[in-house]
N, C-alpha and C positions, 0 to 999 in steps of 0.2 A: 652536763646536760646535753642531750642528745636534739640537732634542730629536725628540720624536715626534710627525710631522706628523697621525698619524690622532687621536691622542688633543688635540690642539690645535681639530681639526676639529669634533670632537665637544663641544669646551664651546663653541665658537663658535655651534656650533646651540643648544644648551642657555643661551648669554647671549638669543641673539634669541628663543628660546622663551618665556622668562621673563615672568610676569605675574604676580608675589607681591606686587606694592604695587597696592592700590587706589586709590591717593592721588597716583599719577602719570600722565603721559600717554604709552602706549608707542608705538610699539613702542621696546625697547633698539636702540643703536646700540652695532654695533662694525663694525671695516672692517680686515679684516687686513691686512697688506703682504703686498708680493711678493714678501719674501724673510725666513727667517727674523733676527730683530729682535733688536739686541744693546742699543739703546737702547729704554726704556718711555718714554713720556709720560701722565702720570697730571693731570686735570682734577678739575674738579669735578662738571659734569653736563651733558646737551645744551640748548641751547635750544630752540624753537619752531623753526627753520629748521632747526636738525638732524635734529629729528624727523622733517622734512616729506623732508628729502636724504637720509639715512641716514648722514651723515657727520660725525662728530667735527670740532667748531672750524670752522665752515662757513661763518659768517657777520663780523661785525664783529671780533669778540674773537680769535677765529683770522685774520683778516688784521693786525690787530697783532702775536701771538703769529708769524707766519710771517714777518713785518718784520726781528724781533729774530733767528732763523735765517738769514734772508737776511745778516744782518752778517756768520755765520761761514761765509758762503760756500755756503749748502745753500737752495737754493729748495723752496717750498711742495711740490710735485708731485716730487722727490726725497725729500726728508723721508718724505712719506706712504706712499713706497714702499717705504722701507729701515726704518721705527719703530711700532714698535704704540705705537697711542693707546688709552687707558684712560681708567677718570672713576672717581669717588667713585660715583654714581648715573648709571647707564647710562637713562635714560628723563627725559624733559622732568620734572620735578617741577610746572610749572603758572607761572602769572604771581601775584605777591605783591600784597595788596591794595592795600598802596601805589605799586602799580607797580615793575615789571621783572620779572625770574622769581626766584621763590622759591626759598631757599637747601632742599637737600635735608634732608628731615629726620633725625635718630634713629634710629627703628626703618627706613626707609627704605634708611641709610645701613650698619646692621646687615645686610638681607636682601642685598644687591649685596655684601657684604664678601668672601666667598666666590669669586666672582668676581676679584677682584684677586688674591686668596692664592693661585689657583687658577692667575693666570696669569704671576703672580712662580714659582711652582711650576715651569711647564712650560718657560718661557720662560730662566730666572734671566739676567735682563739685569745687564747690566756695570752700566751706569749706567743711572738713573731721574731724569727731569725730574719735580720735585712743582710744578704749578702753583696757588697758589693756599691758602690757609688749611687747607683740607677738607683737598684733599693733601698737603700738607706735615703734618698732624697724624697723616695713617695709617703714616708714617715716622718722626717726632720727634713723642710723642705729649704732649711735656712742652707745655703750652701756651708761646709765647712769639711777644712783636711780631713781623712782617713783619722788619725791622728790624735783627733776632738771627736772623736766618736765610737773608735772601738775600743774597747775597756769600760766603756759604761754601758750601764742602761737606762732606758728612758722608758719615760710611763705616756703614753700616747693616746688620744680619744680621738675616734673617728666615726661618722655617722653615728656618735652615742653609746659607743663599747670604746671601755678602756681598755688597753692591754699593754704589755711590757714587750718592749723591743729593742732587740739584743744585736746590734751591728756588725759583723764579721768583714775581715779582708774579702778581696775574690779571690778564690781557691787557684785563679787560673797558674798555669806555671809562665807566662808571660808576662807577670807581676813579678816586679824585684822589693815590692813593698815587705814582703817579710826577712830582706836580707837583714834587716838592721836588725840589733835585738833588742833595742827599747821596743820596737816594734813588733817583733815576738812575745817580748814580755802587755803588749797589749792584749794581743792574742788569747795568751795564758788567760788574763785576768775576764776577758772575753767570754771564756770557754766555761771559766768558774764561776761567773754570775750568771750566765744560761742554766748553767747544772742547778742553781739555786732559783728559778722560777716557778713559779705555782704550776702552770702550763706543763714542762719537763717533769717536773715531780711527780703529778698528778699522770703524766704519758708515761716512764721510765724508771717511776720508782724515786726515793731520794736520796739510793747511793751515789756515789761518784766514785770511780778512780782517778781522776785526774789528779798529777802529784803539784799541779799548780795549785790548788783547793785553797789551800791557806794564806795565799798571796793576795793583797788588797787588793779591795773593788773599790765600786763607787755606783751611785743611784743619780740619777739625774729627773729631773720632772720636768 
């Protein structure tokens, strides 16, 4: 069921408007689909090339990340058109002294919060992809490893909509997390409870190719 387009439209303005952090480099990035979105994908933050394209997962990290969809049968440029993409911090936070870009901060992470609640709100998507640590903690706020959390999914209520939330590694290539291969085999099993969500099914259809398909899940509440 389709919410209200005007009022969508309007925080969309109001995301790209946004200049409350001095401490990052803007402008926000968001990039609506073309149609209304029964799946969220929720990141961490854009990088430097996002900033520069205006598009969420643009560069390396999102061509992994769009790898692992391609398994279930959904190419990059489908994806983008049927799933709003989200982040923890909608603006580059900046590069980290020791090199790469710097994780978003705190208060940071506080001012953009509003935004996600905003579009869990308008949106209330079936299922949520949590990409990444940042994301995964704005859903399951209990800390815990990578580990205890990707290979399941979780049933999640927030402001009053349920919805299932499917935790993924970070895509980035400066994660040695998918060296292992229990760790891959999380992954897998990751990819093949997604493909089986109301939210996905109902966006993509309920085929799959994934050749992981048949390998144990699990549900969590």
């Amino acid at each position: 069921m389709e919410g209200d387009q005007d009022e969508l439209d309007r925080h969309v303005r109001e995301v790209r408007g946004c200049r409350r952090c001095s401490t990052v480099e803007p402008p926000p990035i968001i990039a609506p689909p073309e149609v209304w979105p029964r799946v969220m994908l929720v990141g961490q933050a854009p990088g430097p090339k996002e900033r520069d394209v205006g598009i969420p997962f643009a560069f390396t990290a999102g061509a992994r990340l769009f790898t692992w969809f391609n398994r279930l049968g959904v190419t990059e440029d489908e994806f983008r058109r049927r799933a709003w993409i989200s982040a923890v911090l909608r603006c580059f936070p900046g590069r980290a002294p020791q090199g790469g870009d710097r994780p978003p901060g705190p208060v940071e992470i506080a001012n953009c919060a509003p935004f996600l609640e905003a579009e869990i709100r308008l949106l209330r998507p079936l299922t949520v992809i949590a990409v990444g640590q940042s994301a995964i903690l704005k859903f399951l706020p209990e800390p815990a490893p990578l580990q205890d959390r990707v290979g399941q999914l979780f049933q999640v209520e927030q402001a009053g909509h349920r919805m299932e939330v499917v935790p993924l590694p970070h895509p980035s290539g400066r994660s040695t997390w998918l060296i292992r291969p229990e760790n891959q085999e999380r992954l897998d099993r990751a990819l093949a409870l997604l493909a089986a969500t109301r939210g996905w099914r109902e966006t993509f259809g309920a085929g799959t190719t994934l050749e992981c398909a048949r390998g144990e899940t699990g549900t969590t509440s």
